[in-house]
PDB file of N, H, CA, C and O in Angstrom:
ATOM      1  N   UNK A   1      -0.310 -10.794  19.045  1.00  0.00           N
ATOM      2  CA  UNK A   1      -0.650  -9.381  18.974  1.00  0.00           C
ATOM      3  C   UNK A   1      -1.624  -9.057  20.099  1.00  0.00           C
ATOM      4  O   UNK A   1      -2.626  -9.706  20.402  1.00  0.00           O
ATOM      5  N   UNK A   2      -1.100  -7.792  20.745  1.00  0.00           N
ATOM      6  H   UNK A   2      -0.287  -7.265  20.499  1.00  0.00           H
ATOM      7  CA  UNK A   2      -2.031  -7.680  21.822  1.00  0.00           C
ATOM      8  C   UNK A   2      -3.583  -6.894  21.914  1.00  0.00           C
ATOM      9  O   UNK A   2      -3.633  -5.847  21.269  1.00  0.00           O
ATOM     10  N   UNK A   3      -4.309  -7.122  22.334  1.00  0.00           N
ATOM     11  H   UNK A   3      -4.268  -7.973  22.858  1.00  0.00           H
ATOM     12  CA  UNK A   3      -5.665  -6.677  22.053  1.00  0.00           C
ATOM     13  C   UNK A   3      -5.409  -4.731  22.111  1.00  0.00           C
ATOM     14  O   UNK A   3      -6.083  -4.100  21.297  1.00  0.00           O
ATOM     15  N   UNK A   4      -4.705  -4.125  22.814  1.00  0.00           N
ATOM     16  H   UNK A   4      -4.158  -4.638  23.475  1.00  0.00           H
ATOM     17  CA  UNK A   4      -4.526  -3.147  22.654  1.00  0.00           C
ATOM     18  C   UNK A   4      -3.933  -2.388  21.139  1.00  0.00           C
ATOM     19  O   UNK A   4      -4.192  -1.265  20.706  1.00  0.00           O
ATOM     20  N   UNK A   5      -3.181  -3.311  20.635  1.00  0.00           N
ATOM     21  H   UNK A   5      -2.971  -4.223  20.987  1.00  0.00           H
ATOM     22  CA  UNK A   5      -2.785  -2.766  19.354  1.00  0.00           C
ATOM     23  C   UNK A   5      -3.484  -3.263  18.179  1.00  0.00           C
ATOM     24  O   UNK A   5      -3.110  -3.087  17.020  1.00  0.00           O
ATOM     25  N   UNK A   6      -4.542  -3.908  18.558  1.00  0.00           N
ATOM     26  H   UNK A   6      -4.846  -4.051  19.500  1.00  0.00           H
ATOM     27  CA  UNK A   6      -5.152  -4.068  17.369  1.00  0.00           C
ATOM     28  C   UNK A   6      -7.011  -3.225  17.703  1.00  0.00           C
ATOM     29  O   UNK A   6      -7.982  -2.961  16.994  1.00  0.00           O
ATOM     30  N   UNK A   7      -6.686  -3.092  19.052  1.00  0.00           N
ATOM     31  H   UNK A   7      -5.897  -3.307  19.628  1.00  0.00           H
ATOM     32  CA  UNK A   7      -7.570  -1.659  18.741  1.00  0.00           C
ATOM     33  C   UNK A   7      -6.610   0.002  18.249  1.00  0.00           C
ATOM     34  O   UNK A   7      -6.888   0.583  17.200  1.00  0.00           O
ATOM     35  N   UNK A   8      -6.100   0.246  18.705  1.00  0.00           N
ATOM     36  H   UNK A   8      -5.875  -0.226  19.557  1.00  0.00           H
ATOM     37  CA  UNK A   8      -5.262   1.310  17.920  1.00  0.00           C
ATOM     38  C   UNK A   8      -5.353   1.171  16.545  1.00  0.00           C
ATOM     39  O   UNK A   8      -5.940   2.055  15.922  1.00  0.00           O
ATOM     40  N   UNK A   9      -4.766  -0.003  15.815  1.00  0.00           N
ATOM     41  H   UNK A   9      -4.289  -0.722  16.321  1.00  0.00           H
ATOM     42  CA  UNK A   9      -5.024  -0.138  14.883  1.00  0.00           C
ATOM     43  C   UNK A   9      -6.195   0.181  14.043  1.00  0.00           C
ATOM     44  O   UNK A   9      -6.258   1.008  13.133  1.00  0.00           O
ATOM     45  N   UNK A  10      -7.289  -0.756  14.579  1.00  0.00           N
ATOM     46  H   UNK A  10      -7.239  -1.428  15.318  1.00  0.00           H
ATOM     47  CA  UNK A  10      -8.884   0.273  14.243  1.00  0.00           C
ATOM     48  C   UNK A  10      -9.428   1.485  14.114  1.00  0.00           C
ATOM     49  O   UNK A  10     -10.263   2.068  13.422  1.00  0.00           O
ATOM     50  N   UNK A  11      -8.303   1.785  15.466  1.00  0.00           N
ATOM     51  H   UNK A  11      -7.625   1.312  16.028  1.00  0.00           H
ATOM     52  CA  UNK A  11      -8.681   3.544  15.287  1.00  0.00           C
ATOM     53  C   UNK A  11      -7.977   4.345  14.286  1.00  0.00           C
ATOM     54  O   UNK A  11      -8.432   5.374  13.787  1.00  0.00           O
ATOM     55  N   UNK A  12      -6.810   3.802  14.011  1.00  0.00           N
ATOM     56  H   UNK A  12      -6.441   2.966  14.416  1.00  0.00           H
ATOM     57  CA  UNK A  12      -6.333   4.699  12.896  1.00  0.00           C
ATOM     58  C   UNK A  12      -6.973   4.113  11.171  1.00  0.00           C
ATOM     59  O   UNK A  12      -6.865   4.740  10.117  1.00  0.00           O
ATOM     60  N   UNK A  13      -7.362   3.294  11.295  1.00  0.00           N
ATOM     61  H   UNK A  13      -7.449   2.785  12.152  1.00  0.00           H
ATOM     62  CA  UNK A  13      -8.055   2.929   9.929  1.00  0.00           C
ATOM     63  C   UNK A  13      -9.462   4.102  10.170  1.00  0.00           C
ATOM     64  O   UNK A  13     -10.062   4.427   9.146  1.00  0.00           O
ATOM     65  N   UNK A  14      -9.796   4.520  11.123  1.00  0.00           N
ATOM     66  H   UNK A  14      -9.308   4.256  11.955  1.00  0.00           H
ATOM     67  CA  UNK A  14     -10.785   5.413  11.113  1.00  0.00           C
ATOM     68  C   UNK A  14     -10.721   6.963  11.163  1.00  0.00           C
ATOM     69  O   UNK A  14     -11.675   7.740  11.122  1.00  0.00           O
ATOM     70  N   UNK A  15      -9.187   7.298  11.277  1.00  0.00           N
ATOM     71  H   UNK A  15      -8.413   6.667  11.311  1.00  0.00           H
ATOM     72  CA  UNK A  15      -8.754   8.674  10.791  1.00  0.00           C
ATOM     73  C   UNK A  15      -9.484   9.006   9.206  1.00  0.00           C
ATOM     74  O   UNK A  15     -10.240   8.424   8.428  1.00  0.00           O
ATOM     75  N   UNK A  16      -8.707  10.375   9.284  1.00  0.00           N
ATOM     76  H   UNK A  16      -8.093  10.847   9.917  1.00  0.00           H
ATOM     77  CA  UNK A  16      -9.407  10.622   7.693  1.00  0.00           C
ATOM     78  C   UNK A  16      -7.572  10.728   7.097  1.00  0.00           C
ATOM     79  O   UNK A  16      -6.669  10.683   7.931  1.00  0.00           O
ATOM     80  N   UNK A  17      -7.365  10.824   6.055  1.00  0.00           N
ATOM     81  H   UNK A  17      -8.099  10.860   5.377  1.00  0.00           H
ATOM     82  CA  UNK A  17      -6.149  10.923   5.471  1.00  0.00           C
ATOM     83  C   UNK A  17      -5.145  11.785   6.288  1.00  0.00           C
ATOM     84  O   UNK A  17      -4.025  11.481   6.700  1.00  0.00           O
ATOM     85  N   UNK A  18      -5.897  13.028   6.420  1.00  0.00           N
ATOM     86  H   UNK A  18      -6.806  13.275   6.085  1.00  0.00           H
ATOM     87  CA  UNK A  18      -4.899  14.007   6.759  1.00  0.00           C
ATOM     88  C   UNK A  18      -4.191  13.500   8.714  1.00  0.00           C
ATOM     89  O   UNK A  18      -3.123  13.574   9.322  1.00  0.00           O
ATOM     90  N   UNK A  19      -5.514  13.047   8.965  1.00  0.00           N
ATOM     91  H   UNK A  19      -6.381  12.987   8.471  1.00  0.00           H
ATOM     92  CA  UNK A  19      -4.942  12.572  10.456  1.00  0.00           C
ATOM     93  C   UNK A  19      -3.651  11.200  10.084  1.00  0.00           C
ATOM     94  O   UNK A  19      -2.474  11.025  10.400  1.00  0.00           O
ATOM     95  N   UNK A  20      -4.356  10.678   9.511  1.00  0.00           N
ATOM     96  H   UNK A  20      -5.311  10.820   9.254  1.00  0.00           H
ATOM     97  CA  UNK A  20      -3.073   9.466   9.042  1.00  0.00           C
ATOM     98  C   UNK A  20      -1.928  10.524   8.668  1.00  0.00           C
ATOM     99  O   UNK A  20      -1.161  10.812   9.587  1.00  0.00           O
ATOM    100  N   UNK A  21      -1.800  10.910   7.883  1.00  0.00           N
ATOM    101  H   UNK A  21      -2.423  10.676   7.137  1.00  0.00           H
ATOM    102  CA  UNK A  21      -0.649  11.312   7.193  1.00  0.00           C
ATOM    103  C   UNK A  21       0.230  11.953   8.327  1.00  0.00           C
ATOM    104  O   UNK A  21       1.405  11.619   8.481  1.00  0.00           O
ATOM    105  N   UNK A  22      -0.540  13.111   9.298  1.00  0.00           N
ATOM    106  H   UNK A  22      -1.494  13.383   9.173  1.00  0.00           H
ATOM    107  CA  UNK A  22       0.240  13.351  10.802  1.00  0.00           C
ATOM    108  C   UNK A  22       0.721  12.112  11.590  1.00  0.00           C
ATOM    109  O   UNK A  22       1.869  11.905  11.983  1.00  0.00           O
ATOM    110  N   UNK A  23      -0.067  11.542  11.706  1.00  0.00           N
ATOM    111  H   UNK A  23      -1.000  11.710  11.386  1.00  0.00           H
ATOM    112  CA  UNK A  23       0.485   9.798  12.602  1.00  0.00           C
ATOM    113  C   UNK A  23       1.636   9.490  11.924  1.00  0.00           C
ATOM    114  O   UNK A  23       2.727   9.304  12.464  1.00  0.00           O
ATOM    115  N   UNK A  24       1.464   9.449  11.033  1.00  0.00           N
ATOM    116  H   UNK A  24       0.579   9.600  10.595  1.00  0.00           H
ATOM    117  CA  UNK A  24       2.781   8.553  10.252  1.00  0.00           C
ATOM    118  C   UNK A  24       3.627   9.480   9.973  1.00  0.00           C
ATOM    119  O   UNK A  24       4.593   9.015   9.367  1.00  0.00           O
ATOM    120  N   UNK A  25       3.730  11.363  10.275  1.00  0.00           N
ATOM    121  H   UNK A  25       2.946  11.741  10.767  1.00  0.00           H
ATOM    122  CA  UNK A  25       4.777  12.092  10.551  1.00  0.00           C
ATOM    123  C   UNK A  25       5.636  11.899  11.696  1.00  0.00           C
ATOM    124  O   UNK A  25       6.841  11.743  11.900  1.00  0.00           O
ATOM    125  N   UNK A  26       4.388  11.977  12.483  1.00  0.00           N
ATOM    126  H   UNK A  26       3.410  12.103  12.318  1.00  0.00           H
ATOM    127  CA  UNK A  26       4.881  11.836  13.863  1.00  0.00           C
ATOM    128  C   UNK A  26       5.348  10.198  14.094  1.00  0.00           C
ATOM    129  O   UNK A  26       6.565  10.162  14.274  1.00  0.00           O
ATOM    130  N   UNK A  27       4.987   9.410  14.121  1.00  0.00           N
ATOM    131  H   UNK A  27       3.998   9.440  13.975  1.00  0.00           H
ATOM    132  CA  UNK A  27       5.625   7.982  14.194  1.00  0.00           C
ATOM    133  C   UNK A  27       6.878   8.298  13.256  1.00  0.00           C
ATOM    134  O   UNK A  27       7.587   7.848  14.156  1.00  0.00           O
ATOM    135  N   UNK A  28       7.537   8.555  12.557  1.00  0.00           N
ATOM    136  H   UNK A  28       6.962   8.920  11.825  1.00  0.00           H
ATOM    137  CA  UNK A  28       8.788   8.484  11.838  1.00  0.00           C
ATOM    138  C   UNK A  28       9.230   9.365  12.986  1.00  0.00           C
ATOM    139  O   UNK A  28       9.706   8.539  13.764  1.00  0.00           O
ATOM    140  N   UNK A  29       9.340  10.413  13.486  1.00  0.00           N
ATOM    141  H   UNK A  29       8.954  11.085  12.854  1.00  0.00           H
ATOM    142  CA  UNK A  29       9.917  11.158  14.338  1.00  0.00           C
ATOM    143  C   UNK A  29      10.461  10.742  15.643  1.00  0.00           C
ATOM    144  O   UNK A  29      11.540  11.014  16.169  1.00  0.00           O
ATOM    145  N   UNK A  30       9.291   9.887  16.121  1.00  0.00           N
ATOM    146  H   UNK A  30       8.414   9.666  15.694  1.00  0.00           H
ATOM    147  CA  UNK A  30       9.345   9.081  17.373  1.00  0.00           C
ATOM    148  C   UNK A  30      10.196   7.510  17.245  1.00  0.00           C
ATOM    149  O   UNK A  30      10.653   6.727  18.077  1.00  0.00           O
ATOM    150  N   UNK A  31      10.124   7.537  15.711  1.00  0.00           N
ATOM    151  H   UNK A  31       9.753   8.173  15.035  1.00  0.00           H
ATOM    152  CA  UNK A  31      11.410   6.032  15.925  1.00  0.00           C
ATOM    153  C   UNK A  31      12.661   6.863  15.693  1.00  0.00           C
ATOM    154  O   UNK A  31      13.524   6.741  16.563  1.00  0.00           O
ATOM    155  N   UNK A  32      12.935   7.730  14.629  1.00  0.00           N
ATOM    156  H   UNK A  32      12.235   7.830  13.922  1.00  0.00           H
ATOM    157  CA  UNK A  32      14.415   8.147  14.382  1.00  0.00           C
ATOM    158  C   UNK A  32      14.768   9.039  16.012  1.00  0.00           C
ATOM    159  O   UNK A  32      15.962   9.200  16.268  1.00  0.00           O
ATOM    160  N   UNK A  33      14.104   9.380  16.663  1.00  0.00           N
ATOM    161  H   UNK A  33      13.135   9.248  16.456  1.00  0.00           H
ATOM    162  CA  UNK A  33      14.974   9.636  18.384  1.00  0.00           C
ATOM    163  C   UNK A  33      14.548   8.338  18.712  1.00  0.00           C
ATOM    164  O   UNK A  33      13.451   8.784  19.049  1.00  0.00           O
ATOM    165  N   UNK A  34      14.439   7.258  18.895  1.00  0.00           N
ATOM    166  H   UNK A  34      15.330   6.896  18.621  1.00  0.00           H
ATOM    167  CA  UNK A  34      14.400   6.006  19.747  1.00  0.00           C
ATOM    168  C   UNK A  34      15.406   5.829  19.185  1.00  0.00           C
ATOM    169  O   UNK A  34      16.333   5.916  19.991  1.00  0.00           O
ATOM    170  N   UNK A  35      15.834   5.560  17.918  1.00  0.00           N
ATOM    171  H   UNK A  35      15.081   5.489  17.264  1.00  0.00           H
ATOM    172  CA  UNK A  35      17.210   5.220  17.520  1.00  0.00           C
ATOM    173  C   UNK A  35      18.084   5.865  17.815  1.00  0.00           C
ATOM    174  O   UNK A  35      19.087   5.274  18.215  1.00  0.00           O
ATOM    175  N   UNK A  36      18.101   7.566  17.741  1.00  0.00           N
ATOM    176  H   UNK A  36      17.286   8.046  17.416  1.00  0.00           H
ATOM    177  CA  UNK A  36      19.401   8.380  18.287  1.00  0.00           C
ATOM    178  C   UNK A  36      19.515   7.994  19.973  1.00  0.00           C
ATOM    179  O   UNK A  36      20.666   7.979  20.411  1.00  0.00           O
ATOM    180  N   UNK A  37      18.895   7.820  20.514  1.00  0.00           N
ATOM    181  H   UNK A  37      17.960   7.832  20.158  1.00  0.00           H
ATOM    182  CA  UNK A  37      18.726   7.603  21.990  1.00  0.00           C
ATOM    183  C   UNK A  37      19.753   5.842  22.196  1.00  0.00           C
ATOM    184  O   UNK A  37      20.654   5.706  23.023  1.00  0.00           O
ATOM    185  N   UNK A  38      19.243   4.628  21.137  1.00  0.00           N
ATOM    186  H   UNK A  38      18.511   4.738  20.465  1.00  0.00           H
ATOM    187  CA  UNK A  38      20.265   3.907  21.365  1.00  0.00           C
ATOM    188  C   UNK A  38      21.241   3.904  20.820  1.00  0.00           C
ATOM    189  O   UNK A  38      22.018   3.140  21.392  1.00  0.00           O
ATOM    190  N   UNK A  39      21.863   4.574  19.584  1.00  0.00           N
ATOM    191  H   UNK A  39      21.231   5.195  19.120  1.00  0.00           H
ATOM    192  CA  UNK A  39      23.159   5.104  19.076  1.00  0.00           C
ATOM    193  C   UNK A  39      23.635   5.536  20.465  1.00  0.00           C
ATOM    194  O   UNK A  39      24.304   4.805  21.196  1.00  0.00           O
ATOM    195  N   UNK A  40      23.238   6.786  20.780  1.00  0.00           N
ATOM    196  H   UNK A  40      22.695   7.380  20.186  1.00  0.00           H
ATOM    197  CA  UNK A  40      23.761   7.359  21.877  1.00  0.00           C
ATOM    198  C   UNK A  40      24.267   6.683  23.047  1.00  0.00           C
ATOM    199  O   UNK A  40      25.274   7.003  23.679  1.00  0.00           O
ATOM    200  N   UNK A  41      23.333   5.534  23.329  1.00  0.00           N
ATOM    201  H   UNK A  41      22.515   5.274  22.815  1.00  0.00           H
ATOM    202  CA  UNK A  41      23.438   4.783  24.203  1.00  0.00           C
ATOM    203  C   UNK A  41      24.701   3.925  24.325  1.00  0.00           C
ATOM    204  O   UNK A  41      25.482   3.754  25.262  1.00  0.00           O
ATOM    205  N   UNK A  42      24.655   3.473  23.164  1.00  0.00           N
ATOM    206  H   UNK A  42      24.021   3.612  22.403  1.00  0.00           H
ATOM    207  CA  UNK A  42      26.084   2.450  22.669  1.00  0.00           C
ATOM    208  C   UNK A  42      27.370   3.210  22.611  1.00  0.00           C
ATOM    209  O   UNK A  42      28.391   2.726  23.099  1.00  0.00           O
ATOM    210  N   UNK A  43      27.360   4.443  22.005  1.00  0.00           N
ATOM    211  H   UNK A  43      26.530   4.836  21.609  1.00  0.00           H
ATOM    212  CA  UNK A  43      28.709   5.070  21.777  1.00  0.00           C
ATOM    213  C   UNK A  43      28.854   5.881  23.774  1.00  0.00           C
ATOM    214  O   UNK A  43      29.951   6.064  24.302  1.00  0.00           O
ATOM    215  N   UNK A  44      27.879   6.117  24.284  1.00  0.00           N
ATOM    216  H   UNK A  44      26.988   5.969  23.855  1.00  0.00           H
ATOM    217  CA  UNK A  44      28.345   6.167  25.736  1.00  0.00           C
ATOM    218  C   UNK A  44      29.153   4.486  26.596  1.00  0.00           C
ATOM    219  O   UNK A  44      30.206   4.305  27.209  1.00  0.00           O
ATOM    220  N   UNK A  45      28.254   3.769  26.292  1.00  0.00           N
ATOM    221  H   UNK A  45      27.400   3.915  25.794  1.00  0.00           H
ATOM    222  CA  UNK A  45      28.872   1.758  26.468  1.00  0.00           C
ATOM    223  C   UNK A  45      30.623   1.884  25.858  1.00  0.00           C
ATOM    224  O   UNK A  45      31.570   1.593  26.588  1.00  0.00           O
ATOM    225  N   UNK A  46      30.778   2.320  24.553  1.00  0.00           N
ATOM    226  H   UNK A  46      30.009   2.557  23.959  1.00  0.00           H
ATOM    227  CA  UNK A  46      31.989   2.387  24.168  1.00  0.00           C
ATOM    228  C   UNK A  46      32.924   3.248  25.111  1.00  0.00           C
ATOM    229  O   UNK A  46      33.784   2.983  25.951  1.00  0.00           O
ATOM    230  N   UNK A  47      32.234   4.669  24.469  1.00  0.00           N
ATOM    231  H   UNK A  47      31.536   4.885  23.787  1.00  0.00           H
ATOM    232  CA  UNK A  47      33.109   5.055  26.117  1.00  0.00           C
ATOM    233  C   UNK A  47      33.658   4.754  27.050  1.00  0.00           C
ATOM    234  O   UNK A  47      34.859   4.988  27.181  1.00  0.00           O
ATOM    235  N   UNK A  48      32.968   4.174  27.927  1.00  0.00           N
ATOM    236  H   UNK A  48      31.992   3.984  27.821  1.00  0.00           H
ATOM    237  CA  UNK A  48      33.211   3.652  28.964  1.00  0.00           C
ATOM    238  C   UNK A  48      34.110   2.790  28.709  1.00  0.00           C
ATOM    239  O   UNK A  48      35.200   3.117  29.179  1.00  0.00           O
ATOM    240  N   UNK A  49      34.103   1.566  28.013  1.00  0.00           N
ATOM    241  H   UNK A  49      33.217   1.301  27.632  1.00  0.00           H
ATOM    242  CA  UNK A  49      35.131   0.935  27.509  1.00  0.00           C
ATOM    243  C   UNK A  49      36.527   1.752  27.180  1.00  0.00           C
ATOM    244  O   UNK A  49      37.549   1.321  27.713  1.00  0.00           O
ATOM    245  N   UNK A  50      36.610   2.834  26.384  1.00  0.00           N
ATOM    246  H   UNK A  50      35.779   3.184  25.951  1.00  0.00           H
ATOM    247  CA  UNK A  50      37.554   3.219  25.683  1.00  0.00           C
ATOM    248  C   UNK A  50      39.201   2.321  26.330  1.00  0.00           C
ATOM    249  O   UNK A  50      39.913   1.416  25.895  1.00  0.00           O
ATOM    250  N   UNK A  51      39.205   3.140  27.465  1.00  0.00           N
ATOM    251  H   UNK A  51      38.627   3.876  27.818  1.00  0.00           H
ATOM    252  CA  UNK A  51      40.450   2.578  28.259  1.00  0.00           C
ATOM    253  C   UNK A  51      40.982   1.222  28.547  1.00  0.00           C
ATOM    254  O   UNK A  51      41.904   0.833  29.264  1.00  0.00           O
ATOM    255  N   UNK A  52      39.745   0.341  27.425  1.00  0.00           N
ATOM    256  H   UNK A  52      38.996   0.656  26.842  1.00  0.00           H
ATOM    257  CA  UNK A  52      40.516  -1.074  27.425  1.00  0.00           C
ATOM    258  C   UNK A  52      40.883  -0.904  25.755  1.00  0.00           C
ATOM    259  O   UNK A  52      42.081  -0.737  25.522  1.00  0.00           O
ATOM    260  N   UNK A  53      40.372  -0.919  25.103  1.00  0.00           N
ATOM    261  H   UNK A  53      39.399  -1.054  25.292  1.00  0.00           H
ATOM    262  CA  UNK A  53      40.998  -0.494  23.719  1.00  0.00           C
ATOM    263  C   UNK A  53      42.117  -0.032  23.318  1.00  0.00           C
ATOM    264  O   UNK A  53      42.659   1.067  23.445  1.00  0.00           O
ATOM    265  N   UNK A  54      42.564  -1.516  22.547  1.00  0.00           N
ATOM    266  H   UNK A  54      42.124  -2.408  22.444  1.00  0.00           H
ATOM    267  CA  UNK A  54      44.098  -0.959  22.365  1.00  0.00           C
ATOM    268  C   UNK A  54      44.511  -1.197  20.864  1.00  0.00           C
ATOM    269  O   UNK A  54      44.577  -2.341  20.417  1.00  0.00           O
ATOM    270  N   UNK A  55      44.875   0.268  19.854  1.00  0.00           N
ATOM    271  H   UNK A  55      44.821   1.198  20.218  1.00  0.00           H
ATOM    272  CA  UNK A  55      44.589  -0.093  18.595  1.00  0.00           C
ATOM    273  C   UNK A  55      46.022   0.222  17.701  1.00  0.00           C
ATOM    274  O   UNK A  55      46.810   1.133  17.952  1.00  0.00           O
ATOM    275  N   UNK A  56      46.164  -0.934  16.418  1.00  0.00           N
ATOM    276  H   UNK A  56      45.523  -1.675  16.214  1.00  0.00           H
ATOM    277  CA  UNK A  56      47.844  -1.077  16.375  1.00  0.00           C
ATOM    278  C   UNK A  56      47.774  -1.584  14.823  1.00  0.00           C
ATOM    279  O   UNK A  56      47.046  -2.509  14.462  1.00  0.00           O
ATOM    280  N   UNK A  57      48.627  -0.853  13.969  1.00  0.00           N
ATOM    281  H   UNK A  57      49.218  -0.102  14.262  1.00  0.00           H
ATOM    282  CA  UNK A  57      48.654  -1.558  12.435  1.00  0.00           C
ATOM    283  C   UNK A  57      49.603  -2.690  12.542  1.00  0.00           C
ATOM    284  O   UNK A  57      49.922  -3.115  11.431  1.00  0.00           O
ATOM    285  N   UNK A  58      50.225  -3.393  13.675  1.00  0.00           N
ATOM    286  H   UNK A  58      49.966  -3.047  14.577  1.00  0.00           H
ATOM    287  CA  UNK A  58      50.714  -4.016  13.546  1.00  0.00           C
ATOM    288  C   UNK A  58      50.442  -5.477  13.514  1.00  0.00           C
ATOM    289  O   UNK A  58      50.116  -6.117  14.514  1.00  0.00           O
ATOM    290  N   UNK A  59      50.603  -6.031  12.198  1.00  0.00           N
ATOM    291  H   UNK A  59      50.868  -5.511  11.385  1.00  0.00           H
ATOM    292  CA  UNK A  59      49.676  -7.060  11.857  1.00  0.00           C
ATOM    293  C   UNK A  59      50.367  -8.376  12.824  1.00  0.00           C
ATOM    294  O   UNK A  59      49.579  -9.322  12.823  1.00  0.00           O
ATOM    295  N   UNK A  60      51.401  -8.614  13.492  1.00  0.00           N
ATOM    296  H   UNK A  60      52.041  -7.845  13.493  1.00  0.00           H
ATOM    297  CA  UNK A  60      51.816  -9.796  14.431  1.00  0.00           C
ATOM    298  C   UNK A  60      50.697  -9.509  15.661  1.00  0.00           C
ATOM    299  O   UNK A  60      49.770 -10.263  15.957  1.00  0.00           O
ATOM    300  N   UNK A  61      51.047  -8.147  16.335  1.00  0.00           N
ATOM    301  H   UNK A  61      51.800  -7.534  16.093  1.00  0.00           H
ATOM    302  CA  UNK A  61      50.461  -7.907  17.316  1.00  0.00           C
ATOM    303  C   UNK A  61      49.097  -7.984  17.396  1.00  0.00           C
ATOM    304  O   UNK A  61      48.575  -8.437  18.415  1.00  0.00           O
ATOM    305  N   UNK A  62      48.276  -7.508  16.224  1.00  0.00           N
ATOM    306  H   UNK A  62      48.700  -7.141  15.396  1.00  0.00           H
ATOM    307  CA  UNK A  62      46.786  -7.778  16.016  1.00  0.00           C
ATOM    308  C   UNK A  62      46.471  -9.207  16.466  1.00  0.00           C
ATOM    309  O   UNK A  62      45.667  -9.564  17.327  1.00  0.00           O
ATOM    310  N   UNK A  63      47.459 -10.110  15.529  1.00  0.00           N
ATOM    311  H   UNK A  63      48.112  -9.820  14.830  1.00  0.00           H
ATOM    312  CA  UNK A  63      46.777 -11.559  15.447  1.00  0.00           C
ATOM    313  C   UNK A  63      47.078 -12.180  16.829  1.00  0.00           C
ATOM    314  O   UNK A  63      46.462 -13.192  17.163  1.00  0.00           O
ATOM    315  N   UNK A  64      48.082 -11.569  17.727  1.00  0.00           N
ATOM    316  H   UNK A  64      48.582 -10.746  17.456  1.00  0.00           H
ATOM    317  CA  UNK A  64      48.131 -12.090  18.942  1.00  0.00           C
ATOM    318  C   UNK A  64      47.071 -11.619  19.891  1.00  0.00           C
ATOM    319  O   UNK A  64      46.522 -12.179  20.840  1.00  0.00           O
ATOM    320  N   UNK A  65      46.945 -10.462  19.377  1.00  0.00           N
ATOM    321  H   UNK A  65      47.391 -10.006  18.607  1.00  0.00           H
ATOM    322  CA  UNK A  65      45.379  -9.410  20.475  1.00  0.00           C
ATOM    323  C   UNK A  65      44.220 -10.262  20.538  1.00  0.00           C
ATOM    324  O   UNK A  65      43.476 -10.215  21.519  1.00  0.00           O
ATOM    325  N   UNK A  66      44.032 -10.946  19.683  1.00  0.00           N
ATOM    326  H   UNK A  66      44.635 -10.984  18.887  1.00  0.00           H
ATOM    327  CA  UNK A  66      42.647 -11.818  18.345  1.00  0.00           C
ATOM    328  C   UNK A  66      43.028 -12.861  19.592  1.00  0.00           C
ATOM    329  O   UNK A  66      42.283 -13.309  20.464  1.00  0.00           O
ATOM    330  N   UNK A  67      44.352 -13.073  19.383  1.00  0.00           N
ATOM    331  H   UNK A  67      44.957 -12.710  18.674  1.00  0.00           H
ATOM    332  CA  UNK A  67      44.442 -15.110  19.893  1.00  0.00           C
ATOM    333  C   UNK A  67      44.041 -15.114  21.399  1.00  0.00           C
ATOM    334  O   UNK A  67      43.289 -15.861  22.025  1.00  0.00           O
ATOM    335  N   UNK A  68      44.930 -13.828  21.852  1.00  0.00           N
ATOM    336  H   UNK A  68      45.541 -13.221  21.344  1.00  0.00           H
ATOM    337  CA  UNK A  68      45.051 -13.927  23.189  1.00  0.00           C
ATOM    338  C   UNK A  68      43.578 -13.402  24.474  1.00  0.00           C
ATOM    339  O   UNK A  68      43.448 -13.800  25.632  1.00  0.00           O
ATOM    340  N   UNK A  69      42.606 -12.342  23.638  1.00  0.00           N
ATOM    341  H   UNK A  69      42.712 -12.019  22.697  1.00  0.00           H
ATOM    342  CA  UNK A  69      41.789 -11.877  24.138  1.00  0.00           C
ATOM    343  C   UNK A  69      40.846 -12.197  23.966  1.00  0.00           C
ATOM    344  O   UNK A  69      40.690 -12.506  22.784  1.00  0.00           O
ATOM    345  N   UNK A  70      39.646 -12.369  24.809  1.00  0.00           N
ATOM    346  H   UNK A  70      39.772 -12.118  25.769  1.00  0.00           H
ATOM    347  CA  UNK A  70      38.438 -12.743  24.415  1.00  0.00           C
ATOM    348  C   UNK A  70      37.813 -11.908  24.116  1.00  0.00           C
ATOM    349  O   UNK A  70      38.102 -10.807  24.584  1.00  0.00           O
ATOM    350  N   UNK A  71      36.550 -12.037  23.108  1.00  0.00           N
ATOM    351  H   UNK A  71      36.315 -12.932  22.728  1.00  0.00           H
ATOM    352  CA  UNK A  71      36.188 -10.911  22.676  1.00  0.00           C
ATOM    353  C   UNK A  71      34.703 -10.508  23.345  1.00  0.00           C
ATOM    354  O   UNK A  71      34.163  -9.441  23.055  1.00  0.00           O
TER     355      UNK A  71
END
C-alpha cells in the first residue's frame, strides 16, 4: 500500500459524516463510468473483430469451427 493512499485514507476518516457520505456518492459514480468506459471499450475490440465472426446452428460445422480455429 502506497504511502499516498494511506494518507487519503486518514483524511477521510477525518471528514464528518456528511462529507463521507458525498465521497462515497461520488466514488460509486466514478467506478460505474470506469466500468461503462471498459464495457465500451470491449464491445468497440468486438467490433472491430466482427468481420471475423462467423455464426451457425449447425452443430457439425460448430465442432469443426472449435477443432479447426484457434481461439
Amino acid at each position: 500500500m502506497s504511502s499516498n493512499f494511506a494518507t487519503v485514507v486518514e483524511q477521510v476518516q477525518q471528514l464528518s459524516v456528511e462529507e463521507k457520505s458525498l465521497l462515497q456518492v461520488l466514488l460509486e459514480k466514478y467506478l460505474m463510468e470506469e466500468r461503462r468506459t471498459e464495457i465500451y471499450q470491449h464491445y468497440q475490440a468486438t467490433k472491430a473483430q466482427e468481420d471475423q465472426l462467423e455464426f451457425t446452428s449447425d452443430w457439425s460445422k460448430l465442432k469443426y469451427l472449435l477443432e479447426e480455429e484457434p481461439l
